[in-house]
N, C-alpha and C positions, 0 to 999 in steps of 0.2 A: 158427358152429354154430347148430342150430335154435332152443335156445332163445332165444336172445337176436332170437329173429322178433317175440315178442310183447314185448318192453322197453319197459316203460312207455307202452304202447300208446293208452290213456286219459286220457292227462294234459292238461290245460286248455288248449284251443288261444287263439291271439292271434293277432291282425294288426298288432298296432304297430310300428313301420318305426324304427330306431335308428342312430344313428350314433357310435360311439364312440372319441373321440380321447384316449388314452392318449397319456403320454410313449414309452414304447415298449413293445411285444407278446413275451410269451414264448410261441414257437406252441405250444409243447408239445415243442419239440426245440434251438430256439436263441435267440437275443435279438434283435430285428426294431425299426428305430430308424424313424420317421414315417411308420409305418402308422396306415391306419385301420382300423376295424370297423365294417360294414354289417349291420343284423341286419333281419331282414324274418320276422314269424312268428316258427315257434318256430326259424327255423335261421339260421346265418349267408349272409348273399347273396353277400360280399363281405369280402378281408382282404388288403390287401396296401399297399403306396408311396402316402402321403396325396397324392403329384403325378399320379399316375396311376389313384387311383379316381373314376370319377365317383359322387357324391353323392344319393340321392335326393330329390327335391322332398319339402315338409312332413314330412320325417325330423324327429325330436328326437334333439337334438343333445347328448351328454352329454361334460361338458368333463373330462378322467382327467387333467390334468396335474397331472405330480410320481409319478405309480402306473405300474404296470406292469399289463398286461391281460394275461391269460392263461387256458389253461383252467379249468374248473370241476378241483378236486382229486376225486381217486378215493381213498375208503379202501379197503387191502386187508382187513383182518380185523376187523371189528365185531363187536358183540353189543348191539344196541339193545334187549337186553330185560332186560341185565343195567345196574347199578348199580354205582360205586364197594366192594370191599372190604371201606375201612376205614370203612363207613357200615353194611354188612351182610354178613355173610359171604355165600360163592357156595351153601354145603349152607343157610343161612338161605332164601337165595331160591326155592333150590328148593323145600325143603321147605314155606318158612310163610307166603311170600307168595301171593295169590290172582293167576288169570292177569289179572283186571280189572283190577287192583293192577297187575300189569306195564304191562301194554300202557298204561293211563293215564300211568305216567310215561315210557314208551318215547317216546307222544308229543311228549314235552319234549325228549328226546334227540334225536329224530328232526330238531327244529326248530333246536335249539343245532350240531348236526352242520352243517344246511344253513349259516344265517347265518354258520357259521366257513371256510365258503366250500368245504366238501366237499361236493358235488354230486351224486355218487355214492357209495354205499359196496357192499361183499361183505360181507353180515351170515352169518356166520360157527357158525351153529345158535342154537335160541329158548333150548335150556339148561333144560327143563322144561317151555317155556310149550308146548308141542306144536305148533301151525303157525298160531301167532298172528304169524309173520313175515309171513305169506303176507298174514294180516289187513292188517298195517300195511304192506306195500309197495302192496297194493292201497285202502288210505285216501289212500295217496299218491299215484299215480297216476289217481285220480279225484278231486283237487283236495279232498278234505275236508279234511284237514290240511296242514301246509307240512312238506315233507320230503327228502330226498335221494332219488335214484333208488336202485332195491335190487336185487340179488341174492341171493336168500335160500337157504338148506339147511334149513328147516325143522329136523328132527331128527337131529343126527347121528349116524355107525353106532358102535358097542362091542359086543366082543366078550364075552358074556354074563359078569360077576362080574368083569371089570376094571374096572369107571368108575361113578360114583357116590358116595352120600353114604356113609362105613362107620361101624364101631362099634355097629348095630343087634344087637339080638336075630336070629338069623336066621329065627327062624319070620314075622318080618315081613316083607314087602314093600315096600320104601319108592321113591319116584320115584327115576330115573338120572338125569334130567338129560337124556336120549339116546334112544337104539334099540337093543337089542341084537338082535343077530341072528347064526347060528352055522348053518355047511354052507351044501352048496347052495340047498334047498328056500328055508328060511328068507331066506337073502340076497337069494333072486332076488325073494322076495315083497316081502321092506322095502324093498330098492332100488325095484322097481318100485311101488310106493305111496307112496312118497315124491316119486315122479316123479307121481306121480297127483294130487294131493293139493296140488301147486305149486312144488315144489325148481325151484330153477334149477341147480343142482350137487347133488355129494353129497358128504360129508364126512364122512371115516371116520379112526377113533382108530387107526392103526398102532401105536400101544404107547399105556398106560397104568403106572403107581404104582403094579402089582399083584404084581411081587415076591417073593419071601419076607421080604424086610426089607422091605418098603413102596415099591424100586425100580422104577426105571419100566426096563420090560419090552417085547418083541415081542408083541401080541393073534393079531390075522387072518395066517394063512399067505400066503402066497407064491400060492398055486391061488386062495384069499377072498379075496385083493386083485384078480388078476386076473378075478376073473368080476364083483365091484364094478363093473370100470372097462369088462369089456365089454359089462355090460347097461346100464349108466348112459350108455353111448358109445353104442351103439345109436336112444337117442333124443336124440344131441346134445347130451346133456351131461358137462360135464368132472366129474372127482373130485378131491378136494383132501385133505391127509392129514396130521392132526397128526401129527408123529413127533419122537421129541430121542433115540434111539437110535440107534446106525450100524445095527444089524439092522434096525429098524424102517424106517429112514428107506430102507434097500438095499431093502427088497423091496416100500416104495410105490413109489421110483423103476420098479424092475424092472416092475413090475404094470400102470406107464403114469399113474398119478398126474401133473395138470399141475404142482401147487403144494405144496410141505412147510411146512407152518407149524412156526413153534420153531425146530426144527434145533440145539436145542443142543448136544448132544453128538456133531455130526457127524464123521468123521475125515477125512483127505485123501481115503482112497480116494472115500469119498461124493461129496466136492464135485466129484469127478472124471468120476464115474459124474453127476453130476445136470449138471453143463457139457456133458459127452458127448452124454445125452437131454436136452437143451435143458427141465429141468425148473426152474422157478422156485425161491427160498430167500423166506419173508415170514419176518421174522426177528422182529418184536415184541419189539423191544429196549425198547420204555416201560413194556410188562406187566409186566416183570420188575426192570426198574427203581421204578414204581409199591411193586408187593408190598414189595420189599427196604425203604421208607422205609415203609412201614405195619407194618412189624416192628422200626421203629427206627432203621434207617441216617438219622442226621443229612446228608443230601448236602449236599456244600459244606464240612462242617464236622468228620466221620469221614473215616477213610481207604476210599477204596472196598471195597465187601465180595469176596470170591474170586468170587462167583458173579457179578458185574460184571465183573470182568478178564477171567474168561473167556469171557465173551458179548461182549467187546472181539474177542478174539485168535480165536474161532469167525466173527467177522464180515470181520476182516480176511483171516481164511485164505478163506471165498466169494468177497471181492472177488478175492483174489490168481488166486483158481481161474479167475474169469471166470462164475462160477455167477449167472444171471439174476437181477435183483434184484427182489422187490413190494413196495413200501410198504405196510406192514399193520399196525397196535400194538396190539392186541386190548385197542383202546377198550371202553370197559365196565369192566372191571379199573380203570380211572382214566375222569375224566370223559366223556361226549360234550360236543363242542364244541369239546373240548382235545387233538385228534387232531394237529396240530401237533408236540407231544412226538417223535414217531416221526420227524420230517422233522429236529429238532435233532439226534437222539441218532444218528440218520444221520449227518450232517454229523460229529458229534462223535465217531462210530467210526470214520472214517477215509473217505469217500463223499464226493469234491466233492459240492456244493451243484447244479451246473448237472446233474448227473446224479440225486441225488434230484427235482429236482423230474421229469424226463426220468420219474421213475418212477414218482412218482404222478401222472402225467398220461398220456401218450402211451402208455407203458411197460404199466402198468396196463392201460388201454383194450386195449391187444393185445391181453394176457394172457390178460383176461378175456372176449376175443372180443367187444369193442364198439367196436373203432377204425374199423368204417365208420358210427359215430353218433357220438361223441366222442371227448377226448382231444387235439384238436389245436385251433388258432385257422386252420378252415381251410372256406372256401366249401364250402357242400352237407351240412356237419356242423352236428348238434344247438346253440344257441346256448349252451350250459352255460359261462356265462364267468367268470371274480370278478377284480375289481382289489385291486391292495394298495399301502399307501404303500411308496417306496422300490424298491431294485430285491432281488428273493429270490434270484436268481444268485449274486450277491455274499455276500450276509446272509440265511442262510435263517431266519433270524426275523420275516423282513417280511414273512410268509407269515401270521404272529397280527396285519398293520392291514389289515382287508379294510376296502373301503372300500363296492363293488359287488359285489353277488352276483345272479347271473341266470342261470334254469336254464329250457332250452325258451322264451326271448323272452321270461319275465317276470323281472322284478323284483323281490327279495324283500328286499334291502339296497341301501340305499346314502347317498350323505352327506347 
């Protein structure tokens, strides 16, 4: 897709010539035993059988034994402008923080993300801060700070008086958090200005908590979703759509939606229709786990809460379906850095291991239309690599001892 022509277009070039011997390579699809990696620039030259590559002269030579090399990890669902919860509520950030205030400690996240060996992320709307994404993907990409590659949504769409901080006076006005926008006129304007402005995506609320009792609800029709997805397709870029509704969730699918974030309350029929049109589930099994222990759940030590069981048996029912899976934990809710969470609570809902990583690596990259720059340990591709002790196929916990981290031929961790 078009956007992704200018992907970090800017980023700090190198000529350093590397060679990297790992015990063995996760290419992004299987487990690869006495390979090497040749890196030359920012890309990989070479990756295959240490007997049959030859070697470059005056390479530096980096010794990985005992770690597994693999690609740089992709987060699906970030929000590097938000902060932990139970440190500040989300209506706090909106409302009372300054966006100078975000974006300064965004930079921390931005860096704690990289060194945890996610290399890329889909930051997932600014959440008030207006298109200070756009800011921070492009500090990134011009080397001023150290950070993960980004795909940003700047502001995402709501459908006017569903989303937001409530309980106001209403003669006031207070920040959404978002964009609303409502008919055509209006959609085709925000969509397009958002595309103007630096979205790489667009990201729109298929339902919201807006209810009669406080329930989350269907917002945008059926026709509002559809003309989202064909003006925002138009210039090549995808749409992405929180929804935890089966209405909601039915008529992003329908509308052409690549990706459903949540999905919790999806029914058979859904995961059926979203396997059908080959549309992704990013499931953010940590967010929700996260909350639940900022409200109390002792984990480990209480018996799971309801709303765990059934983001268990909703997760199990998409594998069952065959519904595409994205790695995504809407980091921010809980720390950046400790995007990890989402690859255990995988593993732990029932997702071999060799197939999560499959997803935040290769999988991802698809998805997100960047498998011909990353995603794989594979000649002619971006060098976005991280090592870890141990092997993460086996134990997807080895995935928290990075040892190396190198994203475009440099180096920004290692032992």
């Amino acid at each position: 897709m078009a956007f992704s022509e200018g992907f970090s277009q800017n980023k700090p070039k190198t000529d350093s010539v590397f060679v990297l011997k790992p015990s063995q390579v996760f290419d992004g699809q299987i487990l690869q035993k006495d390979w090497v990696v040749v890196v030359q620039g920012e890309r990989i030259l070479s990756a295959g059988p240490a007997k049959s590559t030859t070697l470059p002269q005056n390479a530096r030579v980096l010794d990985l034994s005992g770690q597994t090399l693999m690609p740089g990890l992709i987060e699906g669902h970030s929000h590097l402008l938000l902060h932990p919860y139970n440190e500040t509520s989300w209506n706090d950030q909106v409302l009372k923080e300054a966006d100078a205030l975000r974006v300064a400690r965004a930079t921390v996240h931005a860096k704690n993300t990289l060194l945890a060996g996610f290399t890329t992320v889909r930051d997932l709307g600014s959440e008030g801060a207006e298109y200070a994404d756009v800011g921070l993907k492009q500090a990134i990409d011009q080397g001023i700070i150290p950070g993960p590659r980004m795909l940003v949504a700047g502001k995402a769409m709501i459908a006017t008086g569903s989303y937001g901080p409530k309980g106001f006076d209403p003669a006031f006005e207070v920040p959404q958090g978002a964009e609303a926008a409502d008919g055509i006129d209006a959609i085709t304007r925000v969509v397009r200005d958002q595309i103007g402005k630096g979205a790489d995506l667009v990201k729109v609320y298929a339902d919201s908590r807006w209810g009669p009792n406080g329930e989350a609800m269907p917002t945008f029709t059926l026709a509002e979703l559809k003309l989202i997805v064909e003006i925002a397709s138009s210039s090549g870029r995808p749409v992405v759509a929180h929804a935890s509704t089966p209405e909601g969730m039915r008529r992003a699918v329908e509308a052409g939606v690549e990706t459903i974030e949540h999905g919790d309350g999806a029914t058979q029929e859904v995961f059926k229709l979203m396997a059908k049109k080959d549309v992704a589930l990013c499931p953010t099994l940590a967010a929700g786990d996260a909350i639940l222990q900022y409200n109390g759940w002792r984990k480990g030590q209480d018996p799971e809460p309801a709303r765990i069981a059934q983001k268990r048996a909703n997760f199990k029912a998409a594998l069952a379906a065959k519904v595409p899976i994205v790695m995504g934990g809407d980091v921010g809710v809980y720390p950046h850095g400790d995007n990890a969470r989402e690859l255990e609570l995988m593993v732990n809902y029932g997702m071999p291991a060799l197939e999560v990583l499959r997803s935040s690596t290769s999988g991802n990259a698809k998805r997100f239309h960047l498998d011909n720059r990353l995603g794989m340990v594979k000649a002619g591709l971006l060098a976005d690599l991280i090592s870890v002790s141990g092997d993460p196929t086996q134990d997807v916990a080895a995935i928290r001892k990075v040892q190396l981290v190198m994203k475009g031929g440099q180096i920004y961790r290692q032992p």
